[in-house]
N, C-alpha and C positions, 0 to 999 in steps of 0.2 A: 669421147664425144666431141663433136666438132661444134664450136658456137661462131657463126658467121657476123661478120662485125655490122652487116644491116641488118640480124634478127637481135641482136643487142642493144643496136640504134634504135628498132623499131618498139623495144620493149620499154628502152629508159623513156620514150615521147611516148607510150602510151601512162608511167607512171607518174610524169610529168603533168600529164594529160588530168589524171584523174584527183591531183594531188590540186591543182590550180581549180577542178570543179568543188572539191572540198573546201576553199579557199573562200571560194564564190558563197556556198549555201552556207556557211557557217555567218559570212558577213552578212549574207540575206537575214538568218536568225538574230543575228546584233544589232542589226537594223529595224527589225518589226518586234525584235522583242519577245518573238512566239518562236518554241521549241518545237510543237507539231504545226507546220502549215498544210500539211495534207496526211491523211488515214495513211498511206505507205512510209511517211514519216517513223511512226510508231503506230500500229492498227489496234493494240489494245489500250492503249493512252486516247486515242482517238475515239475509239467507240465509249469510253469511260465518262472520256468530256463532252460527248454526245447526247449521254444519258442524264448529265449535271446539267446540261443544258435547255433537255427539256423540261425538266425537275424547276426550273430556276424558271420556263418560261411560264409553267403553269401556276407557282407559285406568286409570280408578277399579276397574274391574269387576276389570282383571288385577291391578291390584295386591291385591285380595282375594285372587283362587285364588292368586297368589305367596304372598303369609304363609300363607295355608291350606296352601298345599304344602310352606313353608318349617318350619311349625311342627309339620305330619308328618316330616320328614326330623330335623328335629332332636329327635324322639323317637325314630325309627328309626336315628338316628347313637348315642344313650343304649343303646339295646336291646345294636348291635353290642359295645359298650364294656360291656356288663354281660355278655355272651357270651365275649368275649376273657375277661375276670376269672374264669368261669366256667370255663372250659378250661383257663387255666393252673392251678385249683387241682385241673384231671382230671388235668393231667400229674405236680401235687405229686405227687399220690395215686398213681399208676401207677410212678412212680420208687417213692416207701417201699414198694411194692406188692411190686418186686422183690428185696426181701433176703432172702435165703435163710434166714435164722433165724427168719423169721414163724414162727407155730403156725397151723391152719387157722382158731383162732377171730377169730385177727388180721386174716387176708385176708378171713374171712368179715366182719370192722367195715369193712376197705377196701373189700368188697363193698358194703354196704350204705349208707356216704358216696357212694359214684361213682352208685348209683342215684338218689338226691338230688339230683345235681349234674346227673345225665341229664333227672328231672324237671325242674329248673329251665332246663334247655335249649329245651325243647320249649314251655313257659310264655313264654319270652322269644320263643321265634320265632312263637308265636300271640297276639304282643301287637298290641293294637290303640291306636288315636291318640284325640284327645278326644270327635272324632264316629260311634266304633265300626267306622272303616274300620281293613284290617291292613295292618300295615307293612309285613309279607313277603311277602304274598299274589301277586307277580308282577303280572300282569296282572289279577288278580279271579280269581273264579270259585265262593270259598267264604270264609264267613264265618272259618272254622278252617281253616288251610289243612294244619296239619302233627296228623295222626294216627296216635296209634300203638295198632297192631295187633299188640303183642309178645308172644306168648307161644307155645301147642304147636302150635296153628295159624294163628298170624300171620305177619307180615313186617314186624316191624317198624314204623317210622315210615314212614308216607305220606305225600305230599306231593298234596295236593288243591287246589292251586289251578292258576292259567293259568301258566304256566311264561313266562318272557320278562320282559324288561325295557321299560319306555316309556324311551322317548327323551325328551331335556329339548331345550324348544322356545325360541323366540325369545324369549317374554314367560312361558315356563310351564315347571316343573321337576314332575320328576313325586311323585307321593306314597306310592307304596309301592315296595320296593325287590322284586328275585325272591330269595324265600329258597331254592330250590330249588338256584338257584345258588353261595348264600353256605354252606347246609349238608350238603344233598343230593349232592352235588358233590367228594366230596373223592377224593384218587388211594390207591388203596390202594398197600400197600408204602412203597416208595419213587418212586412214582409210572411207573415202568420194569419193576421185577418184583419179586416178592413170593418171600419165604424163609419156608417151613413145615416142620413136622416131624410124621411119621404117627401117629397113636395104638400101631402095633406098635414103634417103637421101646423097646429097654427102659434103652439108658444115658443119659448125665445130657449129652449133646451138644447144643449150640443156636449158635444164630449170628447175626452183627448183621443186619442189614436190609440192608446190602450200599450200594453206589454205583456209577453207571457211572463206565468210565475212558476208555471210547474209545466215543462213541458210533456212529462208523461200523465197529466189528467187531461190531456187535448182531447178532446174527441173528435172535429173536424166536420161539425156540426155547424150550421146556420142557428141562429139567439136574437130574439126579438125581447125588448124591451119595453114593455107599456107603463102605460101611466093612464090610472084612474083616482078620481077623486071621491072620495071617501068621508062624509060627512064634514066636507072643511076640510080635510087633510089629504094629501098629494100622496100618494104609495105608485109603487114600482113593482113591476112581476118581469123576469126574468123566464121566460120560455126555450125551450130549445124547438124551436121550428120545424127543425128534418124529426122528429118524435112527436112532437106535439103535445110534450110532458113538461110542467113547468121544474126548474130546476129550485130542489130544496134547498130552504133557507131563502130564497128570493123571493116569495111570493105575499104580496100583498104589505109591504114592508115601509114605512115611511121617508118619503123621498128628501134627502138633505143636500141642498147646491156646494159643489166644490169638493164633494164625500166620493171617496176613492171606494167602488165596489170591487168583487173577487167571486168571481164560478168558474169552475171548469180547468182550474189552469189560466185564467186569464185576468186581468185588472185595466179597470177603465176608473178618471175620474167625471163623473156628472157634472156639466153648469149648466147654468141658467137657471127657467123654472119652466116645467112643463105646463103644456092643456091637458084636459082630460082628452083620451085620444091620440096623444101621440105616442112616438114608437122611434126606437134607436133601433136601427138593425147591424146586428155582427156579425161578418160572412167570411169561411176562413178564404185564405187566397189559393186561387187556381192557375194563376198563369200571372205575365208579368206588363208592364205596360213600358212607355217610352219619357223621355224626358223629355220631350217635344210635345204628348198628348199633355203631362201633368203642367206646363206651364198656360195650354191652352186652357184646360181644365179649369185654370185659376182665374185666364181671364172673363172666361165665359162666366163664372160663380158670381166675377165683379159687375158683370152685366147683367147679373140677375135679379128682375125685379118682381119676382113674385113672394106669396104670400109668406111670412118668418124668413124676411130677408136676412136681417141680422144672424139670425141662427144658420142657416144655411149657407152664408158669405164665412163663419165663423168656422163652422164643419170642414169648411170645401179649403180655407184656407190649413187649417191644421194638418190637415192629409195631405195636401200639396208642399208643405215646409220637410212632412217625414220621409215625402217621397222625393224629393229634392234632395234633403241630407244622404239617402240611400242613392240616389243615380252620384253623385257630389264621392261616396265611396268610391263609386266603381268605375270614375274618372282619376280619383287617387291611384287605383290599385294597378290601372293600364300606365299610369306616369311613372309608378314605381318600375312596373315591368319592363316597360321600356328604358326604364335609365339601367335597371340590367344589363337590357342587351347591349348599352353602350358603352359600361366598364369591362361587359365580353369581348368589344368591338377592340375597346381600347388593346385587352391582352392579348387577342387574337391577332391583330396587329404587329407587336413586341415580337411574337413568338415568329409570325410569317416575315418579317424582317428581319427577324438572328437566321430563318432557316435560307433566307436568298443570300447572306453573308458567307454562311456555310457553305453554299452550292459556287458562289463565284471565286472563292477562298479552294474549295477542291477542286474546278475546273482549270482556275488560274495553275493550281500546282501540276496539273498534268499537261498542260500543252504552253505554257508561259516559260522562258528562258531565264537559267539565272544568271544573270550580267556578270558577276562579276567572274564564274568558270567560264561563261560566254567567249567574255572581252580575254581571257587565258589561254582557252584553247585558241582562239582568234588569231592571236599575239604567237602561239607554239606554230601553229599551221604556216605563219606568213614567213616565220623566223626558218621553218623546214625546207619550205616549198623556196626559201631564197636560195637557201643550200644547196640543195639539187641541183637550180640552173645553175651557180657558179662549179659546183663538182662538175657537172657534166659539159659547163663550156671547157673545163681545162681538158676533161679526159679526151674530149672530143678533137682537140688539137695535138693529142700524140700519135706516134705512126712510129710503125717499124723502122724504115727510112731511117726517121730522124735519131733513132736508136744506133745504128750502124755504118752510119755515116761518121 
């Protein structure tokens, strides 16, 4: 086979050719430091680090709405905690409220602290986060979620937003809590039945807010209480209402102030001293009322100047302290829950920042260069590709000629 000395020329400049572009992309890579600059590089390192990479961008993304959501809760954990503070200085107030030796101008200054503390209630639970969403709001629905319509023909505080709580997800906690449930929510009474006294009462008789003792003798019955006077002696009858049967053992029974009674599963203690004619009524509870109504509740009681004030200012505050303590829970129980979700936030966190490690750690290892085989093959390439030109300038200067001559 014949090999012509330009088809050998032309073959050493094309391997010259492709040894000097080796040269070139190698120092490219030692240069940028990346082993795949493009998919024809390597196409399955390529598509590899593609997938790492959206892996890494999505897990970037949650870690955002996590502090976004972390850094609402933990304004909305502040709120709960400036509400608690808030209540217990309802309950100061509603205790000093009840001493008997106020003047009316006194209850009417405790009147008008508890209304301040009411507004600051309502301010707290329509508070909103950096980016103007609200913390209470439930599920959305209203910018303002808690409205109040108090006065001759209002009803009080409304609650306008979506009622419900979201659920905290795998990668995601939620951002506003339901306030409907933290204030809107609360058990009136004693969250079993509730102890009142009628406006015709005329003596100075009231009673604690009561406890169950047996919950399985409830009946869920309505219980009037009278009081008739009995040759000189005060006695009690104990009725069950919804029957219209008086309940045994209570009837017609000598009335003693400060004396703990018991029917039905239930205990109340009596003070004061009754008129003939009055009536304690016990009604079990049907639905729930707000923390907003009972502080009204309290101050309206304080403005009240009708007949057996005393008793009626003494009633209205008792059941306002219980039902304070119970809404006062259930501001705890949202503080607690939410500080959950924030030692969730915390590990959810830990875990979404070891897994973006992970993804830059195996993206890096598929398309990142290692320096130091890099800067070798680098150093082998430049040391070859010098070889070649010096072989081929010598070869290139022989000739038959010079042979035979």
């Amino acid at each position: 086979m014949r090999v012509s000395t330009a088809n050998s020329y032309d073959n050493t400049i094309a391997l010259l050719t492709r040894r000097q572009a080796e040269l070139s992309a190698q120092q490219e890579r030692v240069t940028t430091g990346m082993r795949v600059m493009k998919p024809s590089d390597d196409p399955v390192a390529a598509t590899l680090a593609e997938t790492a990479a959206n892996r890494l961008s999505r897990t970037n993304a949650d870690l955002r709405a996590l502090e976004a959501s972390k850094t609402s809760l933990q304004q909305a954990e502040s709120g709960l905690a400036e509400s608690g503070e808030l209540m217990q200085k309802v309950r100061e107030l509603l205790v000093t409220a009840g001493n008997a030796t106020f003047t009316n101008s006194e209850r009417e200054d405790v009147a008008k602290q508890l209304e301040g503390l009411r507004e600051q209630l309502i301010a707290v639970a329509n508070r909103t986060d950096n980016a103007g969403r609200t913390l209470y709001g439930g599920l959305g629905g209203s910018s303002t979620p808690f409205v109040d319509l108090y006065g001759p023909t209002g009803n009080g505080v409304q609650f306008g937003g979506q009622r419900g709580q979201a659920a905290a997800g795998n990668s995601s906690l939620p951002s506003a809590l339901d306030g409907d449930a933290i204030w809107m929510r609360v058990p009136q009474g004693n969250g079993t039945f509730t102890v009142g006294l009628p406006n015709s009462n005329t003596g100075s008789v009231s009673t604690t807010m009561g406890q169950v003792t047996n919950a399985a003798a409830l009946t869920g019955n309505d219980y009037d209480i009278t009081f008739a006077d009995v040759g000189g002696v005060m006695q009690y009858t104990v009725t069950n209402a919804t029957t219209g049967t008086p309940v045994p053992g209570h009837v017609g029974q000598p009335y003693v102030a400060n004396r703990t009674i018991e029917f039905d599963g239930m205990s109340l203690e009596m003070r004061g001293l009754p008129a003939a004619g009055d009536r304690v009524e016990v009604r079990p509870v049907t639905t729930t009322t707000d923390i907003f109504s009972v502080v009204q509740g309290a101050v309206d009681a304080l403005r009240y100047g009708g007949a057996n004030q005393s008793a009626h200012q003494a009633q209205a505050m008792a059941r306002a302290i219980t039902e304070v303590d119970a809404g006062h829970d259930r501001v705890l129980a949202a503080r607690g829950r939410a500080g959950e979700w924030l030692n969730r936030a915390d590990s959810l966190n830990d875990q979404m920042e070891g897994r973006a490690v992970d993804l830059k750690a195996e993206q890096s290892s598929l398309t990142e260069l290692d320096m130091i085989k890099g800067l070798s093959d680098l150093e082998t390439q430049r040391v070859g590709f010098e070889a070649a030109i010096k072989s081929y300038a010598q070869v290139q200067r022989l000739s038959l000629f010079q042979a035979i001559s």
